[in-house]
C-alpha positions in Angstrom: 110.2 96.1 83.3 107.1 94.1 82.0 104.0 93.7 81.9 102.8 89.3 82.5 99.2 87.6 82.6 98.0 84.0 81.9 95.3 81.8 82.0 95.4 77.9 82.9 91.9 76.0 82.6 91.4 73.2 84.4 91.5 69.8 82.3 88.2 68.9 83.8 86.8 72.1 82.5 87.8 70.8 78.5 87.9 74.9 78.2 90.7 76.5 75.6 92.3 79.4 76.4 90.9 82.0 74.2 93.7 84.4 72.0 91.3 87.5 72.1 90.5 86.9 76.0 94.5 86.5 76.4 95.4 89.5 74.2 93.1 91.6 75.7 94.3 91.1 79.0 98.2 91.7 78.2 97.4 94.9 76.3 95.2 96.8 79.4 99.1 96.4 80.7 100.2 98.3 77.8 101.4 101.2 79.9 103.5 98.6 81.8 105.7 97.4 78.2 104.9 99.9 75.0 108.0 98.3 73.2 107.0 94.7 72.2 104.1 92.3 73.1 103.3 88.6 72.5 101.2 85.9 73.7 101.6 82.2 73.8 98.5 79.3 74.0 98.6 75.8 74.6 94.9 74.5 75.1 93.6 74.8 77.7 97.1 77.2 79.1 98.2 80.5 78.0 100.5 83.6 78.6 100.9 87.2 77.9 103.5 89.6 77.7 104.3 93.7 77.1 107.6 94.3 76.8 109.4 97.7 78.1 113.1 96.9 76.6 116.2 97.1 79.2 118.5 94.4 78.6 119.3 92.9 75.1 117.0 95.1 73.2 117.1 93.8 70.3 116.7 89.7 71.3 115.0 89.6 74.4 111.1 89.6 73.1 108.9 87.2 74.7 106.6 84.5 75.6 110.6 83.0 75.2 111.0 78.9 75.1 114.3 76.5 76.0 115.8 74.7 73.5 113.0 72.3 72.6 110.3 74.5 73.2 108.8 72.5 76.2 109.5 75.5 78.6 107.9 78.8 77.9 108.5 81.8 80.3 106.9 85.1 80.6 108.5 87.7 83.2 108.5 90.9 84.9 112.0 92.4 86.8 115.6 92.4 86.3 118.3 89.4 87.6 121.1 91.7 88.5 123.4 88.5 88.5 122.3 86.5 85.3 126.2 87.0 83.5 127.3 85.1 86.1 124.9 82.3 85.9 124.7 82.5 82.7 128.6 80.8 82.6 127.8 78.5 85.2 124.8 77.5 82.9 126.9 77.2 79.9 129.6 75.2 81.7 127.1 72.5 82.5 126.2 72.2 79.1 123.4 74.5 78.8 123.1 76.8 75.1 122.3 80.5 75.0 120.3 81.9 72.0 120.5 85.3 73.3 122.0 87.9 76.2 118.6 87.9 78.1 118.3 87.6 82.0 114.7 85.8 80.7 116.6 82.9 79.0 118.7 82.6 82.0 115.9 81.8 84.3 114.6 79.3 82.1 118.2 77.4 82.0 117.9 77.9 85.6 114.4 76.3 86.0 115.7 73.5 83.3 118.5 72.5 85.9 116.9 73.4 89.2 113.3 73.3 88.9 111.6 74.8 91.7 115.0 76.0 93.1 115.5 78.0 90.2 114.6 81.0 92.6 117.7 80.4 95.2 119.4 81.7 92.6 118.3 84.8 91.1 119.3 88.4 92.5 117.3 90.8 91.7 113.7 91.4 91.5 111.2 89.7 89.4 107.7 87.6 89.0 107.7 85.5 86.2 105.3 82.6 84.8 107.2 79.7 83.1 105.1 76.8 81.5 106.3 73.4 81.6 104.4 71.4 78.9 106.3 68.1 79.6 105.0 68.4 83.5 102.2 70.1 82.4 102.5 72.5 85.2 102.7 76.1 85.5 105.1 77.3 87.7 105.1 81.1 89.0 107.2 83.0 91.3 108.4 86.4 92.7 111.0 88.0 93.9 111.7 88.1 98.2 110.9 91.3 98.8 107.7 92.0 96.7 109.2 94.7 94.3 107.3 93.4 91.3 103.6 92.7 91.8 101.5 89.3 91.1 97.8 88.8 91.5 95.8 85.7 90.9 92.2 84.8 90.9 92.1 80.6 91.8 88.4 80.0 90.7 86.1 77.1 92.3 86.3 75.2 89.0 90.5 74.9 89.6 91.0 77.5 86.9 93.7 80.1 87.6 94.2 83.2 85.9 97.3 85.9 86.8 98.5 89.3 86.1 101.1 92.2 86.5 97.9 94.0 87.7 94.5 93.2 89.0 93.1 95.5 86.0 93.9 92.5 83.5 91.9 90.0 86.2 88.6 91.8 85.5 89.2 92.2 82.0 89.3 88.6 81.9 86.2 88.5 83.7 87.8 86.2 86.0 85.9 87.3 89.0 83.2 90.3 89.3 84.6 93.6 91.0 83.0 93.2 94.2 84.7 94.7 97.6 85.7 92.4 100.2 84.6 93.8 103.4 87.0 91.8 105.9 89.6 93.8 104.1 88.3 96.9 104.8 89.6 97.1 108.5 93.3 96.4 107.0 92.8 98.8 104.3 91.7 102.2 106.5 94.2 101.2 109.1 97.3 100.7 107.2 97.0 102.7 103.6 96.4 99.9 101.9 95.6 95.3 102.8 98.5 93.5 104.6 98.6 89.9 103.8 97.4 87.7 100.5 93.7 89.1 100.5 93.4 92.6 98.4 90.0 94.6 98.4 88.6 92.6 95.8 86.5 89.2 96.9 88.5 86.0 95.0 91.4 88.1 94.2 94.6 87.6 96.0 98.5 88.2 95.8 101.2 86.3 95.6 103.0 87.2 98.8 106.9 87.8 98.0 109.1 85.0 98.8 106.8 82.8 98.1 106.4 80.3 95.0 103.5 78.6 93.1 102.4 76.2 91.0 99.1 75.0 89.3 99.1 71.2 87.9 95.6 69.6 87.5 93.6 72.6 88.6 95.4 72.8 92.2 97.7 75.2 93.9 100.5 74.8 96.0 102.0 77.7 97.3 105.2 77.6 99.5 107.5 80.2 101.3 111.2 80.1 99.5 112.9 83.0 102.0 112.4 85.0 104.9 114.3 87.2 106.0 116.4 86.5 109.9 117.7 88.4 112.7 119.1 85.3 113.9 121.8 84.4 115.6 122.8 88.1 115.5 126.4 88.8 114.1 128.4 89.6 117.2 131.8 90.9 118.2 132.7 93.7 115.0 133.7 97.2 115.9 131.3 99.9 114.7 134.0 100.4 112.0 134.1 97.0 111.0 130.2 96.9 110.3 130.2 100.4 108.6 133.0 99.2 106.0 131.7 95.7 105.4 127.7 97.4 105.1 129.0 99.8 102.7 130.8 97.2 100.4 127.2 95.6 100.1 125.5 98.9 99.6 128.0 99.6 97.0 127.9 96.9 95.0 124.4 96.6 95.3 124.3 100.1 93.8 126.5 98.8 90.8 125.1 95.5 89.9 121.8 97.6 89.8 123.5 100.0 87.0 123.3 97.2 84.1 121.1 98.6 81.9 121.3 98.8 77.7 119.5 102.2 77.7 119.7 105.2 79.7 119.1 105.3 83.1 119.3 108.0 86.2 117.9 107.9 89.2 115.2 109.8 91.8 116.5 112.4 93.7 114.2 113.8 96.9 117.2 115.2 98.8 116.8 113.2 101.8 119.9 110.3 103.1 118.6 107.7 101.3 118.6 108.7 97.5 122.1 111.3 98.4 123.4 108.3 99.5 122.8 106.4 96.2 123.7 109.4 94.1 126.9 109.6 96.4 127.7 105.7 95.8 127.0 105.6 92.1 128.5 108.7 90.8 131.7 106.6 91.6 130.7 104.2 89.4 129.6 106.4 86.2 131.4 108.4 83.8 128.7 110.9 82.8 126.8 113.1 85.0 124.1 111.3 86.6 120.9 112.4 85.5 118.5 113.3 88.5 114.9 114.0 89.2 113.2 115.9 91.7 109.4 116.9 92.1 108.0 119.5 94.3 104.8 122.1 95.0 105.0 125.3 95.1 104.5 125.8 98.7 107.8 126.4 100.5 106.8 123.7 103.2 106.0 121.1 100.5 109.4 121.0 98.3 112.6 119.6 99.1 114.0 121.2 96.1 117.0 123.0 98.1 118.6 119.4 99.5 118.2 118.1 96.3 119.6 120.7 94.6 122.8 120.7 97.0 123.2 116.6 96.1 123.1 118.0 93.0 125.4 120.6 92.8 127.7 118.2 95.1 128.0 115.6 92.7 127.2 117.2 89.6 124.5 116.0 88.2 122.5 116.8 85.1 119.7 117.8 87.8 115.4 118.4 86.1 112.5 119.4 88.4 109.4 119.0 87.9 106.8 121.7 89.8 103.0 120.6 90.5 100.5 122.9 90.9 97.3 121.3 93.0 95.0 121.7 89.8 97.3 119.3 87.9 97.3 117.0 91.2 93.9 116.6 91.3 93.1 116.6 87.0 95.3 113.1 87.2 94.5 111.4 90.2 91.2 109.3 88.3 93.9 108.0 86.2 96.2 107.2 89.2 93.5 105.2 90.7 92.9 103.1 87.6 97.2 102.2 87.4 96.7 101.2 91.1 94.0 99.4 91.4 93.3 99.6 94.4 92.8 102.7 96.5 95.7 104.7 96.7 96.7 105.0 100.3 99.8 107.3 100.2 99.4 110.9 98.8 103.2 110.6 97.5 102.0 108.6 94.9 100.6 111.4 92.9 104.0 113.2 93.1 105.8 110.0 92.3 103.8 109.7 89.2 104.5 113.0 87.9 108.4 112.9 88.7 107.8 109.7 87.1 107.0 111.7 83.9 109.6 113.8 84.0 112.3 110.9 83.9 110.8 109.3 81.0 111.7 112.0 78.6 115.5 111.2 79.5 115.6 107.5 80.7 114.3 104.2 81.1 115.6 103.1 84.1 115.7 105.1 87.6 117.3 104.4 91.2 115.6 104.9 93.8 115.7 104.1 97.6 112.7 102.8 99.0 113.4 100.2 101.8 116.3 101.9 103.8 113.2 102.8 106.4 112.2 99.4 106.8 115.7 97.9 107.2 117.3 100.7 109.4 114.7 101.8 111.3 114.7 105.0 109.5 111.0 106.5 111.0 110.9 108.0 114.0 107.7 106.1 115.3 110.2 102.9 116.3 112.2 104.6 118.6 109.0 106.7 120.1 107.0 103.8 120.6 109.7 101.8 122.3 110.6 104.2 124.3 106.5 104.5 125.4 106.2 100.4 125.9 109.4 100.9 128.7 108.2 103.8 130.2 104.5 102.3 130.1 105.6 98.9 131.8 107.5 100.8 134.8 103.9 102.7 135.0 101.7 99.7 135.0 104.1 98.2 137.5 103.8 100.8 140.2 100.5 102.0 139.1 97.2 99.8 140.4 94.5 99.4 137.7 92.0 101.6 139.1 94.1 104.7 139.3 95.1 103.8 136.3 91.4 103.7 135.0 91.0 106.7 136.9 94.0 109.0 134.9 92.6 107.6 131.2 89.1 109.5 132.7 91.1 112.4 133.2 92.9 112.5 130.3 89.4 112.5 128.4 88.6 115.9 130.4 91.8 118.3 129.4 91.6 120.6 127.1 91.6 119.2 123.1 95.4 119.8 122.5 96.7 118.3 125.4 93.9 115.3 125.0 95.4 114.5 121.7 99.3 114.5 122.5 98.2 112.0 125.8 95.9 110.0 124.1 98.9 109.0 122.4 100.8 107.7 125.3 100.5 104.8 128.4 98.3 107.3 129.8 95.2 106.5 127.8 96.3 103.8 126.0 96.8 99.5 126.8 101.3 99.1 127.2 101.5 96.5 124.1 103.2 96.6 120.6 98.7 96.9 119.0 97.8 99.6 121.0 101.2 101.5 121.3 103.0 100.9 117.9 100.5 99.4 115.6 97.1 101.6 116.1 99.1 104.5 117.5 100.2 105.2 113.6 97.2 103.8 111.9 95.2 106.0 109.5 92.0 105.1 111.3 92.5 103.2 114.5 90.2 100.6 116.3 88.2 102.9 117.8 87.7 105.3 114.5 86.6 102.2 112.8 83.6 101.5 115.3 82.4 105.1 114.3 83.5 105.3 110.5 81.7 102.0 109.6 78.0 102.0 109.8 76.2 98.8 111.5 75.4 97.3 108.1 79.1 97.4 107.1 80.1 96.2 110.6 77.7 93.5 109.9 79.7 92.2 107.0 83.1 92.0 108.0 84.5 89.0 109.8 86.4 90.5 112.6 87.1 93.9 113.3 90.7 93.9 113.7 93.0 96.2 111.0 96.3 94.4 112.9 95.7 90.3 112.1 98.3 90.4 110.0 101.3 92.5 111.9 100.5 90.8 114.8 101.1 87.6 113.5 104.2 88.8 111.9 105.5 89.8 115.0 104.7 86.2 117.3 106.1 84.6 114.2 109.8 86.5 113.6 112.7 84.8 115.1 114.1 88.1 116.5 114.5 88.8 120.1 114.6 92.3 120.2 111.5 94.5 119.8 113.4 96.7 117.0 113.5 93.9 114.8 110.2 93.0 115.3 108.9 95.8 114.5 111.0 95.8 111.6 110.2 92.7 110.7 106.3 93.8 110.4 107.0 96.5 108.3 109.6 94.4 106.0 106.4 91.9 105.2 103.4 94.4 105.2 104.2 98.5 105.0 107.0 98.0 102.6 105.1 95.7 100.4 102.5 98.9 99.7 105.1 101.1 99.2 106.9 99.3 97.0 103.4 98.5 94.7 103.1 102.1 94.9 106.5 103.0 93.4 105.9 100.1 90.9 102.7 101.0 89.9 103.1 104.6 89.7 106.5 104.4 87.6 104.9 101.6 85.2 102.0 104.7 84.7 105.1 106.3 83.1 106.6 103.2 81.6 109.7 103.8 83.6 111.4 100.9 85.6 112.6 101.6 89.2 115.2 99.7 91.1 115.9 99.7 94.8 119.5 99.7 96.0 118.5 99.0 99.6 116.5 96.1 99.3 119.2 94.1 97.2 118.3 90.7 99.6 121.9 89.7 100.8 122.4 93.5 101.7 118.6 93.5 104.0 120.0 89.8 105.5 123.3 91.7 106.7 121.4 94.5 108.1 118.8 92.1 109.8 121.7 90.3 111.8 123.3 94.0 112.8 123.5 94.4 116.6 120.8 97.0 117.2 122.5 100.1 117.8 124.0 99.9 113.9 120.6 101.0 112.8 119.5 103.2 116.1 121.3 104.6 117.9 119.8 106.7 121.2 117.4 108.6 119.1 119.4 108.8 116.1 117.8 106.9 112.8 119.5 104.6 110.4 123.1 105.2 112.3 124.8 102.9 110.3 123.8 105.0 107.1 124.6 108.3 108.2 128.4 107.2 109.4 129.0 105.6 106.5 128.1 108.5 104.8 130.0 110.8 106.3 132.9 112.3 104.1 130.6 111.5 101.1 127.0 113.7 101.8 127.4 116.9 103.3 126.4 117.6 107.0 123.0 119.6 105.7 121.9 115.9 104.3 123.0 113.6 107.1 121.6 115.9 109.7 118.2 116.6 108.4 114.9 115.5 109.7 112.9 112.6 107.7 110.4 114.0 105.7 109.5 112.3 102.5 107.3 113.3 99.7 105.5 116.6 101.8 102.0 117.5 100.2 99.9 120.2 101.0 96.6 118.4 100.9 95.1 119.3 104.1 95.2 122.9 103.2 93.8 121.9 99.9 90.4 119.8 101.4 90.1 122.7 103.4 90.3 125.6 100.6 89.8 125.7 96.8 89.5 121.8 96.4 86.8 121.8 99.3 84.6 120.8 96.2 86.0 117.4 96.5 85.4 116.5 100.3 81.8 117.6 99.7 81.0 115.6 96.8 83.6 112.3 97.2 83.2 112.2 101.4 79.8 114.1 101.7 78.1 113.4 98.5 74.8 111.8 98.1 76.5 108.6 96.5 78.7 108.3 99.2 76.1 108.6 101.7 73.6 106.3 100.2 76.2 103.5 99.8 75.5 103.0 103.4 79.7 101.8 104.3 80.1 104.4 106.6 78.3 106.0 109.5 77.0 109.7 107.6 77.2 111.5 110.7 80.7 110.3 111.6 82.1 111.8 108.2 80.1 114.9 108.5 82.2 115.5 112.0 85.2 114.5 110.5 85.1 116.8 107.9 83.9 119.4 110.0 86.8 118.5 112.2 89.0 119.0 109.4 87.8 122.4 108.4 88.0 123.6 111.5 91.6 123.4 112.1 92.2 119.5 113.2 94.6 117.6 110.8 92.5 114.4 109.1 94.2 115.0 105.9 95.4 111.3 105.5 91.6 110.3 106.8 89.9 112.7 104.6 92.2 111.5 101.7 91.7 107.8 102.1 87.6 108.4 102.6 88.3 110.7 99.0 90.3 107.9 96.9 88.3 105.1 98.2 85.2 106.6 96.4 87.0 107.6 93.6 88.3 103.8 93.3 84.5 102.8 94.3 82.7 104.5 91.1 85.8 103.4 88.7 86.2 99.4 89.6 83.0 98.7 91.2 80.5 101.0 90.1 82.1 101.0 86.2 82.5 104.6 85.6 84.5 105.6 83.0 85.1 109.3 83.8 85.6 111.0 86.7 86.6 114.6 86.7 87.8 116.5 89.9 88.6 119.7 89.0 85.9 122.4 88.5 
């Protein structure tokens, strides 16, 4: 895993790239490649590169060039399938300096330009320079495991970047906040489409392609995923075998590696089932990592200890205490960027850690949610649009209007389980599925914002993006629609969030479940493959069975648990008063002060805001670091 940034002037500008500017840049990714760095300039272009070693060790350094040194490439990722083009390659003529995946893509671009991308496995962004053309040409992977931001400027110049860090550093654009993304951004942990929270700075979305020639862009989709024409007619046991042949070998082709490499280990199905798979496949133990608090209710320690102990593993743990949570998180925020909208991160970091001191490479399985239905919010909201449609169709509008009025009048626990439902809420995919689950919904926004912030955003509407997705899929069954939204929006975040918090670590992560001819297969599944009736990821657990024991298949979802409620309301108080209540926050003006005094009040009093309180704490944090320039920020007393 890499580190990538670069710099192409318009020729209209007459502007040369600058080495300092260029070095500087690559080496505020230094955390993302410690092992080698190099840069490349060509007038008025040039590229960057930090190296974190994994394949050919010794030979694979880069900016790397083709044979006549007309090509130059600089790349982030892994091309799980590059031996096997790599033949292909040399049977059409092509020569191979070295056993890098890097010099494989630039054969690959050499004999299929463009179309170089149909066909690399794996996940990547990469940068290659084509000096006869004199075009760049930049790309990444179809399902946005490896991050790439650009800022296009007026005068046609583009500059790019692993991170959005190396864009300011450039001084490429200012760090100002865009306020239409702030809807997207307290709605859904984090922005949705191309725009991020900094005005002029965008990403490339994945699947999609780009290149710069004369100061323009052209961007262009490469791959989507379908759930079109579905495969029909298999027997449940004729899906199970054929999805577990891809899972499988997506698991091994995943294992090359020339240093050592383990994998992440939370307990739940999805990394068992990739400790299950790939102990097969090794002949050491597999070395596994696990992270945990030291409140009973926020470890999974026991499951993973049982995977553990089932496949025996060379098992490490790593226990956080909340004053080491909170001592790191200013330095979380700088790796991500952005505001960090899932709390896992800060254990994911520190597992992250742990790892490092015995690998380079982990497993991990991010994805299987998003491809199998694996949260229970898909199956509760589609049961609530059915039962919501029989209820508007029997139920005229004004006793309708007249039961939301009584819902408003129960008592507070029974208002906030119904305010949930049909019963208060508009029977569509926004209201039921979308703003049901958001971090701050519609109506929160219209208090959390003051009137000055309203005032600067475009359109108040966190959902733009998902609801676009959703008109735009070709699947026919809600499921996959839903799917599909999450696939293209609340995948991407987690998947920066594992990126960005194992680069903090210089430690690469791979993702077994979102290998792309493994996510096409499970796309074109009949429905009831990935839920079944209530149960979650069906066609994971069966295939599983016989391999993870009974405690694993059968256990509730709960991810990476943390305490942090409890916290804002106890000993870390401190923090909520000074990074929500605080006269700096208060005298920025972007939210209404007396709607975060009642929230916070809310909180203390017993109501659960932690994930609001948290997002209104790391938004401030992120606030004094990017855009106000402070260099220190301490949060522990």
């Amino acid at each position: 895993m890499c580190g990538i940034n670069g710099i192409a002037f318009s020729p209209h500008s007459r502007r040369e790239v600058s080495s300092d500017v260029l070095t500087r840049m690559r080496d505020i990714l230094h955390h993302r490649g410690p092992d080698d760095g190099g840069i490349f300039v060509d007038k008025n272009v040039g590229l960057g590169h930090r190296r974190l070693s994994i394949v050919d060790v010794a030979h694979g350094s880069q900016p790397m060039f083709n044979g006549d040194r007309s090509c130059t490439i600089v790349y982030n990722g892994e091309i799980y399938n590059h031996g096997e083009k790599r033949e292909e390659l040399s049977q059409l003529g092509h020569k191979f300096n070295n056993r890098s995946d890097t010099e494989t893509i630039l054969h690959l671009y050499e004999e299929h330009g463009r179309d170089c991308v149909d066909h690399l496995r794996g996940m990547f962004a990469f940068a290659i320079w084509d000096a006869r053309k004199r075009e760049l040409f930049i790309a990444r992977d179809r399902l946005g495991v490896k991050p790439l931001y650009y800022v296009h400027t007026d005068d046609g110049s583009l500059y790019f970047a692993s991170e959005i860090k190396a864009l300011l550093e450039a001084g490429a654009t200012k760090a100002e906040i865009n306020f239409d993304a702030l809807p997207d951004q307290f709605a859904n942990h984090g922005t949705s489409g191309d725009e991020t929270l900094y005005v002029g700075v965008k990403r490339l979305l994945p699947g999609h392609t780009m290149v710069w020639k004369d100061g323009e862009l052209d961007v262009r989709e490469y791959w989507d995923v379908s759930f079109e024409p579905k495969d029909q007619g298999g027997t449940d046991i004729e899906y199970i075998d054929e999805w577990l042949e891809l899972f499988r070998e997506s698991v091994k082709i995943r294992l090359m590696a020339d240093v050592p490499l383990g994998m992440f280990l939370s307990g739940g199905i999805d990394s068992s089932a990739i400790a299950g798979v790939m102990s097969t496949m090794v002949d050491d133990p597999i070395k596994t990592f696990s992270v945990g608090f030291r409140e009973r209710e926020a470890n999974e320690f026991e499951y993973a200890r049982l995977v553990a102990k089932r496949f025996g593993t060379d098992h490490n743990e790593i226990t956080i205490t909340p004053e080491q949570f909170f001592a790191e998180l200013p330095n979380l925020v700088w790796h991500e960027d952005e505001p960090i909208g899932f709390i896992a991160s800060v254990p994911l970091y520190f597992v992250s850690k742990l790892a490092r001191e015995h690998v380079k490479v982990v497993l991990t399985g991010e994805g299987a949610d998003e491809t199998l239905a694996g949260y229970g919010r898909y199956a509760k909201s589609i049961k609530l649009l059915e039962l919501g449609k029989r209820y508007e169709d029997v139920t005229p509008g004004f006793l309708r209007d007249a039961v939301r009025g009584g819902v408003a009048t129960l008592p507070t626990a029974f208002t906030r389980k119904l305010s949930r439902t049909f019963l208060s809420r508009e029977s569509n995919v926004e209201s039921l599925f979308l703003d049901n689950f958001a971090v701050f919904s519609r109506d929160m926004q219209r208090g959390l914002f003051s009137n000055e912030t309203k005032a600067k955003i475009t359109e108040l509407n966190p959902y733009e993006r998902q609801n676009e997705l959703i008109r735009g899929s070709d699947a026919i069954d809600l499921l996959d629609k839903l799917l599909y939204a999450d696939k293209k929006t609340y995948l991407h975040e987690l998947l920066m969030k594992q990126d960005q918090m194992s680069m903090a670590a210089s430690i690469e992560s791979r993702v077994p479940f979102l290998d792309h001819k493994l996510v096409e297969f499970s796309a074109r599944m009949p429905r009831e493959m990935k839920l079944r009736g209530s149960t979650t990821k069906w066609i994971l657990r069966e295939a599983m069975k016989g391999i993870l024991p009974p405690e694993i298949l059968d256990r509730p979802k709960m991810g990476f648990p943390v305490p942090i409620g409890n916290w804002f309301r106890g000993p870390f108080k401190h923090i909520v008063d000074e990074y929500v209540l605080g006269k700096r926050v208060l005298d920025r003006g972007i939210f209404d002060r007396d709607y975060l005094r009642s929230l916070v009040a809310r909180h203390g009093a017993g109501e659960n805001h932690d994930e609001r309180i948290w997002a209104l704490v790391i938004f401030e944090i992120w606030h004094r670091r990017f855009i106000d320039g402070d260099t220190e920020t301490k949060l522990c007393q």
